[in-house]
Structure formats: C-alpha cells, structure tokens
BALOBA-1460 file (C-alpha; in Angstrom, 3 decimals):
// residues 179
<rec num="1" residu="x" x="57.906" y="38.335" z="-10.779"/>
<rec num="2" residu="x" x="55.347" y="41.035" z="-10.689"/>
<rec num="3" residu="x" x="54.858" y="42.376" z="-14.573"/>
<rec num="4" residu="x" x="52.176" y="44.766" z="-14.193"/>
<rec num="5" residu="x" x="51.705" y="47.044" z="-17.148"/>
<rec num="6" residu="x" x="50.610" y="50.485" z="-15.916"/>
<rec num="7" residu="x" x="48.202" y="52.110" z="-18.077"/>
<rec num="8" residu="x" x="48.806" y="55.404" z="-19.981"/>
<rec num="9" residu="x" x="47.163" y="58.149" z="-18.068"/>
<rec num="10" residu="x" x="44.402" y="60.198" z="-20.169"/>
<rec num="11" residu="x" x="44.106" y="63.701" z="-19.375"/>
<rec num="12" residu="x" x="42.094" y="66.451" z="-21.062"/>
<rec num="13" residu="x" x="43.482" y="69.652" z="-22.183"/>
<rec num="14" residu="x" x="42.102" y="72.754" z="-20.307"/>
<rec num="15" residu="x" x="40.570" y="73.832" z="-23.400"/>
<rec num="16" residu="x" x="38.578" y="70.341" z="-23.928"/>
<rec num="17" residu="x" x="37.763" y="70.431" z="-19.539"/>
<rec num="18" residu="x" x="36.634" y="73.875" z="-20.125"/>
<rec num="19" residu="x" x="33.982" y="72.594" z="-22.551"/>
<rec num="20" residu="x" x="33.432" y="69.717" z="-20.227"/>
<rec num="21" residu="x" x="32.677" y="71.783" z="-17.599"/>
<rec num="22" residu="x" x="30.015" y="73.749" z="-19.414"/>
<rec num="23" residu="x" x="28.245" y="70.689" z="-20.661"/>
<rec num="24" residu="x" x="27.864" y="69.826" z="-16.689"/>
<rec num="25" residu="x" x="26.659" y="72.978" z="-15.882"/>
<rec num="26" residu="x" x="23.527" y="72.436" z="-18.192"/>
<rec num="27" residu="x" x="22.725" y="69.062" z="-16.092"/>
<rec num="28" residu="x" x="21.547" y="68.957" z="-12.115"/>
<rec num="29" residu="x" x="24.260" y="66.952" z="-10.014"/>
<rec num="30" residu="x" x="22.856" y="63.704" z="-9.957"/>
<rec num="31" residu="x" x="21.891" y="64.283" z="-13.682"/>
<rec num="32" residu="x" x="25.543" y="64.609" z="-15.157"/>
<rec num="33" residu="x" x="25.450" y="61.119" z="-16.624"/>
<rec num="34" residu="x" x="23.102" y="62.703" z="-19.290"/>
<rec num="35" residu="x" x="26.074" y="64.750" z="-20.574"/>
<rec num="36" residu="x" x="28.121" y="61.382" z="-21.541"/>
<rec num="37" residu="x" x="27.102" y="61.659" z="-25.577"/>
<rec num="38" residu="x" x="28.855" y="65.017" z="-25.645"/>
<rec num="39" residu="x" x="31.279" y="64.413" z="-23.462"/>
<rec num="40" residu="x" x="31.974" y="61.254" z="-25.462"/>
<rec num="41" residu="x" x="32.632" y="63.517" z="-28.869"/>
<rec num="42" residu="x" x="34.617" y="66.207" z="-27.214"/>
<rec num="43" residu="x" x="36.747" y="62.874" z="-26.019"/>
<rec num="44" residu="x" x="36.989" y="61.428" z="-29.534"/>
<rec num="45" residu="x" x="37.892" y="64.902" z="-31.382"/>
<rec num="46" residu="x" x="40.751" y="65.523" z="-28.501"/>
<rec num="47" residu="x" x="42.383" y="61.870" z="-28.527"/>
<rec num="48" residu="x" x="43.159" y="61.560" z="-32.143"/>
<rec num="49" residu="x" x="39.592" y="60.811" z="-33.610"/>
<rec num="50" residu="x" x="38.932" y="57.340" z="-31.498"/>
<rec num="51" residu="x" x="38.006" y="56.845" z="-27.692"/>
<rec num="52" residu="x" x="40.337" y="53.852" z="-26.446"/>
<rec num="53" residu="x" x="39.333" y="51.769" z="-22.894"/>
<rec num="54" residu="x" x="41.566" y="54.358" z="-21.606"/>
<rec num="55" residu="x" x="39.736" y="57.288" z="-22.388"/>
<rec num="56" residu="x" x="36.319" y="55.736" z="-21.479"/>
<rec num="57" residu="x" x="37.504" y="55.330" z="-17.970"/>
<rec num="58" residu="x" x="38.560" y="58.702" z="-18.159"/>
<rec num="59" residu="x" x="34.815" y="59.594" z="-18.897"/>
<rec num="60" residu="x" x="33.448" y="57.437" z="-16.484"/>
<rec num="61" residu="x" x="35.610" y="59.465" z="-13.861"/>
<rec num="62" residu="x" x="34.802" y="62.431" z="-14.744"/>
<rec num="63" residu="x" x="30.917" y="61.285" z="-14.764"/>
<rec num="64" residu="x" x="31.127" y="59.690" z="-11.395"/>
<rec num="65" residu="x" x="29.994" y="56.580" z="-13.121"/>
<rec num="66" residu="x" x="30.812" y="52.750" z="-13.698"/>
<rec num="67" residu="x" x="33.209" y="52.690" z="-16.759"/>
<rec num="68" residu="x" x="30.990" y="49.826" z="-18.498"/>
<rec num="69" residu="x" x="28.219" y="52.714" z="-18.547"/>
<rec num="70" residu="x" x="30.334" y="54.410" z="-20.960"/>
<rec num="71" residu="x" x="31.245" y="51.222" z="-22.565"/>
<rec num="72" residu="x" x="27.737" y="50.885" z="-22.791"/>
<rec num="73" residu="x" x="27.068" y="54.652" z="-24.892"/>
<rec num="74" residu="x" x="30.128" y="54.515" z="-26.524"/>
<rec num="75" residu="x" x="29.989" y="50.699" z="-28.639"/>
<rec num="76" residu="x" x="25.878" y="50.891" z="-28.715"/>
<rec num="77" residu="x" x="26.348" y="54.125" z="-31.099"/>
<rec num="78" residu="x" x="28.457" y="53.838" z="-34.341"/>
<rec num="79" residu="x" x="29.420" y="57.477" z="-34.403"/>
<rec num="80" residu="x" x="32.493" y="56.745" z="-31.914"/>
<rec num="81" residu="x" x="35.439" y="55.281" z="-33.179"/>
<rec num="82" residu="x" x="36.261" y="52.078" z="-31.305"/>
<rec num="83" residu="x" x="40.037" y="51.709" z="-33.144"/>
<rec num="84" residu="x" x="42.297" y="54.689" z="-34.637"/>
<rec num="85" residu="x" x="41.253" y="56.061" z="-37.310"/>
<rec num="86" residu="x" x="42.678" y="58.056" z="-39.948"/>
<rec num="87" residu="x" x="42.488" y="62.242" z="-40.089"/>
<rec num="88" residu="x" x="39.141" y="62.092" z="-41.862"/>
<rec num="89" residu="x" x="36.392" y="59.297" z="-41.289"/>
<rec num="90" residu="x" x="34.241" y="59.230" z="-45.093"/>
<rec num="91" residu="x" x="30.965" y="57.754" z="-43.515"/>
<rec num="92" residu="x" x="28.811" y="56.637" z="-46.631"/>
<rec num="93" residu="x" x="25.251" y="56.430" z="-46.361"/>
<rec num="94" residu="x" x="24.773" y="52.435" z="-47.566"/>
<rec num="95" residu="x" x="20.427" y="52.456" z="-47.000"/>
<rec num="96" residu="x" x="18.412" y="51.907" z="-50.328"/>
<rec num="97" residu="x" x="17.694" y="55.379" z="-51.574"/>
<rec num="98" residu="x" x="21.335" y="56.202" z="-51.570"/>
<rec num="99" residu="x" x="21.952" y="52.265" z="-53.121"/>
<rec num="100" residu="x" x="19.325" y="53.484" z="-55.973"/>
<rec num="101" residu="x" x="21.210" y="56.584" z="-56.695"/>
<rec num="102" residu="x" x="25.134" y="55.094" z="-56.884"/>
<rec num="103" residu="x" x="26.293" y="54.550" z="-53.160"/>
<rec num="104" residu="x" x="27.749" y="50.823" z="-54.446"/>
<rec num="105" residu="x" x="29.512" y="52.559" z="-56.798"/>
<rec num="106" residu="x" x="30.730" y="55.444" z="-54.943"/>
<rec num="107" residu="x" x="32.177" y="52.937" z="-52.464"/>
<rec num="108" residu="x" x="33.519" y="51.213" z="-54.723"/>
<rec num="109" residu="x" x="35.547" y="54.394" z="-56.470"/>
<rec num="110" residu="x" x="36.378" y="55.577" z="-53.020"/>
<rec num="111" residu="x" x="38.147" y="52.026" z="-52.242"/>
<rec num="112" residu="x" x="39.884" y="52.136" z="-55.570"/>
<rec num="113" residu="x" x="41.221" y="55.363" z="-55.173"/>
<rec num="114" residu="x" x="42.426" y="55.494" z="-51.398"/>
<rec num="115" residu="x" x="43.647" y="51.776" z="-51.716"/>
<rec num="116" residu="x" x="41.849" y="50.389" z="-48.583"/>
<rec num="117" residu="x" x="38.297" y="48.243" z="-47.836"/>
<rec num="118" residu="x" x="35.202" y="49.938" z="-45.838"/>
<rec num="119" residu="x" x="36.704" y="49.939" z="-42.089"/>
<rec num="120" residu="x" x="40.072" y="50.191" z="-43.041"/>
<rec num="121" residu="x" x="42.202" y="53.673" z="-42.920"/>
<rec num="122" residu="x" x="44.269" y="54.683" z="-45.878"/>
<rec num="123" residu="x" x="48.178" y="53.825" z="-46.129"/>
<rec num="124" residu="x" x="48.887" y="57.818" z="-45.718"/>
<rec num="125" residu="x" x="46.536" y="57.703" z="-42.547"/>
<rec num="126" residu="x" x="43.961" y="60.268" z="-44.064"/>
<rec num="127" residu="x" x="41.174" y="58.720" z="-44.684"/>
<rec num="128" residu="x" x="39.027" y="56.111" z="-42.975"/>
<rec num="129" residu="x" x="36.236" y="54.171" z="-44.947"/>
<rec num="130" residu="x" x="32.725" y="53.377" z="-43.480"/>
<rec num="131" residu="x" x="29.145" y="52.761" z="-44.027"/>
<rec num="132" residu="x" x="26.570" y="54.190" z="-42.430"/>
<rec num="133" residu="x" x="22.591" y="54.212" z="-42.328"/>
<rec num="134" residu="x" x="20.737" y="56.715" z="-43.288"/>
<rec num="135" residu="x" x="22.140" y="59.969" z="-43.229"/>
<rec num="136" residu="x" x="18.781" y="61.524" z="-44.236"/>
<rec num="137" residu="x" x="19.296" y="63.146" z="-47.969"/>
<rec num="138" residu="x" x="17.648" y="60.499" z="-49.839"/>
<rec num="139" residu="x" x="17.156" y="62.894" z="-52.133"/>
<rec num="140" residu="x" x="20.775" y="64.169" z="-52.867"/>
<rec num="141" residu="x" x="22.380" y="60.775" z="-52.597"/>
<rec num="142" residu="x" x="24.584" y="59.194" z="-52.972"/>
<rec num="143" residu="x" x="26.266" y="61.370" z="-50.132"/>
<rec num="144" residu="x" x="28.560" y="60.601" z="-47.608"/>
<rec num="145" residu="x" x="29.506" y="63.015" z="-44.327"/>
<rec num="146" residu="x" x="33.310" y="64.016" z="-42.463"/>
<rec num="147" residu="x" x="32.043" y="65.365" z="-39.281"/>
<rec num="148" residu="x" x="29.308" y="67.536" z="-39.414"/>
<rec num="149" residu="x" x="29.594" y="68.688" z="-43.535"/>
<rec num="150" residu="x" x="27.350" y="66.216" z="-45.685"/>
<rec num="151" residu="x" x="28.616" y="66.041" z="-49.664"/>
<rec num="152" residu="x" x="25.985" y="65.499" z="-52.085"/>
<rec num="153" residu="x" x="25.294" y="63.950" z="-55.151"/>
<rec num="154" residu="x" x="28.706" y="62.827" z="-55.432"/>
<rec num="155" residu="x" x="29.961" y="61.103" z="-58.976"/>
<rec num="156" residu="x" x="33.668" y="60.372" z="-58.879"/>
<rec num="157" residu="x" x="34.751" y="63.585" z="-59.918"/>
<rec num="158" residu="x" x="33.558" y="65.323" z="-57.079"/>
<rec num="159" residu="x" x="34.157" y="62.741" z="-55.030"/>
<rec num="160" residu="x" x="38.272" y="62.768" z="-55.862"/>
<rec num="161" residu="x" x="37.700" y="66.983" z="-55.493"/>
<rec num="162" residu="x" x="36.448" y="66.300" z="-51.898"/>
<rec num="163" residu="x" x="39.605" y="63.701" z="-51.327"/>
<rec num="164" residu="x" x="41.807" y="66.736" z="-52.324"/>
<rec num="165" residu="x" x="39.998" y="69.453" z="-50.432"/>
<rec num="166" residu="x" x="39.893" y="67.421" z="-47.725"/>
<rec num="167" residu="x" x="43.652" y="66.522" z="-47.678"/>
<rec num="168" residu="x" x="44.617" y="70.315" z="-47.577"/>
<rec num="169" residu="x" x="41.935" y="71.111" z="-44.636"/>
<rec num="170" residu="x" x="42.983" y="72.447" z="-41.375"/>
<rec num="171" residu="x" x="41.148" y="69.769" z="-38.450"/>
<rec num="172" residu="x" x="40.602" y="71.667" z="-35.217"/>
<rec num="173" residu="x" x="38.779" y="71.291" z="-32.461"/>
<rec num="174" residu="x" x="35.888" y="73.853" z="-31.317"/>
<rec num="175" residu="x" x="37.319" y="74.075" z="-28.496"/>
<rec num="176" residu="x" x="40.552" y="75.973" z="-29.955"/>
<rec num="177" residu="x" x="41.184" y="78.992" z="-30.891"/>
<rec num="178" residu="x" x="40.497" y="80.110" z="-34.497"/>
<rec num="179" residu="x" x="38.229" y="77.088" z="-34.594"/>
C-alpha cells in the first residue's frame, strides 16, 4: 500500500508577494538569489515567526534555486527560527561586556519568571528564550532585542515591564495595513 504523505502547500499572501516582488525588482534576473535574506524574513514574519522545510522550498521556488541553497542561508544565520516559536523571540546578548554588566542574571530572572530554559517558548506561547552574540550596545548592557527594538540596561524591573508591554503589543507585519 502506497502511504504517501502529501505536504502542506505554502503560499504567500498578496500582501507578503507584493513585497516579494519589490525586493526582485532591486536585483538583475540572474541576480535574484541575492534577495533570499529578505525574502527569508518576510517568510518567517508571515508563517508564524519560524520558516519550516516547507516554506524554504517555497523560497527556493520562488528564487529559481536548489532548496538546499536556502537551507544553506536559512540554518548558517541564527536570526531564522528553525522550530515554532512563541509570539515574541527575547534574544539576549550572552558576549562578555553584556556578561560584565548582568546578562547571567538577566537570563536567569527571565527563565524564572516565564517558566521555561533559553530555547524553549513559554507555556502561554508568548515568549521564546535565546542567546545571542553581540548585539552591539556594550555599553547599555545587559540588553536583549524582539525584532528590531533593542531594551537597555535592563534590571528585573524593567525587564518584567517589557514582559507586560510586550504581552499587550499588537504584532503585524510591514506588509499590512496600519503596520
């Protein structure tokens, strides 16, 4: 008996093959694979924060490329998310200048409070735990980032105000409308 499992097809919204399209426009034809780092983060922000095998190929279509090129981009660089993860990803610089101002500690707090380990995702699926290199603030550390706003000199009072601002925000893509 034949038990093939037939993969889930990926397809973009309009809105995220809209801003697709425009990154291609910026490259010659035989050039487009140069697009594949921001065609990579438009692919994690529209499929739930992560880019599966599924979604690679997808980009590797789209690219007219090899899907282990992708493969290639997307595990080489630690800013894509391999595995689901939760609604924010806390990435916290770990390199020495941040160590010498409280990063140990910070982690520490942050894995207290939100109940999970570095690479693990909170039980209420809000918050994902990692470390990082640097993030370049050595002065302002220890600081951690959530997309593209950095948090500064964080103690653990501003780091549980950050949990709770962050819990009430609004995630949308650029691509949207009212972004």
């Amino acid at each position: 008996m034949d038990q093939t499992v037939e993969k889930p097809q990926v397809q973009f919204s309009e809105g995220a093959m809209a801003e697709i399209r425009r990154y291609l426009s910026h490259y010659p034809a035989d050039r487009q694979k140069s697009a594949i780092l921001p065609i990579l983060h438009i692919a994690q922000a529209e499929f739930g924060g992560w880019v599966s095998p599924e979604v690679m190929d997808k980009v590797a279509e789209i690219l007219n490329i090899q899907p282990i090129e992708v493969y290639e981009v997307a595990t080489f660089y630690t800013m894509f998310n391999l595995k689901p993860v939760g609604k924010h990803v806390l990435e916290v610089c770990r390199t020495g200048p941040c160590m010498l101002r409280g990063s140990d500690q910070l982690i520490e707090h942050l894995e207290n409070r939100l109940g999970c380990k570095v690479g693990e995702t909170s039980a209420d699926g809000n918050f994902t735990l990692k470390t990082v290199e640097c993030l370049a603030s050595c002065g302002t550390g220890p600081m951690l980032q959530v997309r593209e706003q950095f948090y500064e000199n964080l103690d653990p009072a501003s780091a549980d105000q950050m949990l709770e601002d962050l819990k009430a925000l609004t995630v949308r893509k650029p691509w949207e409308e009212n972004y």
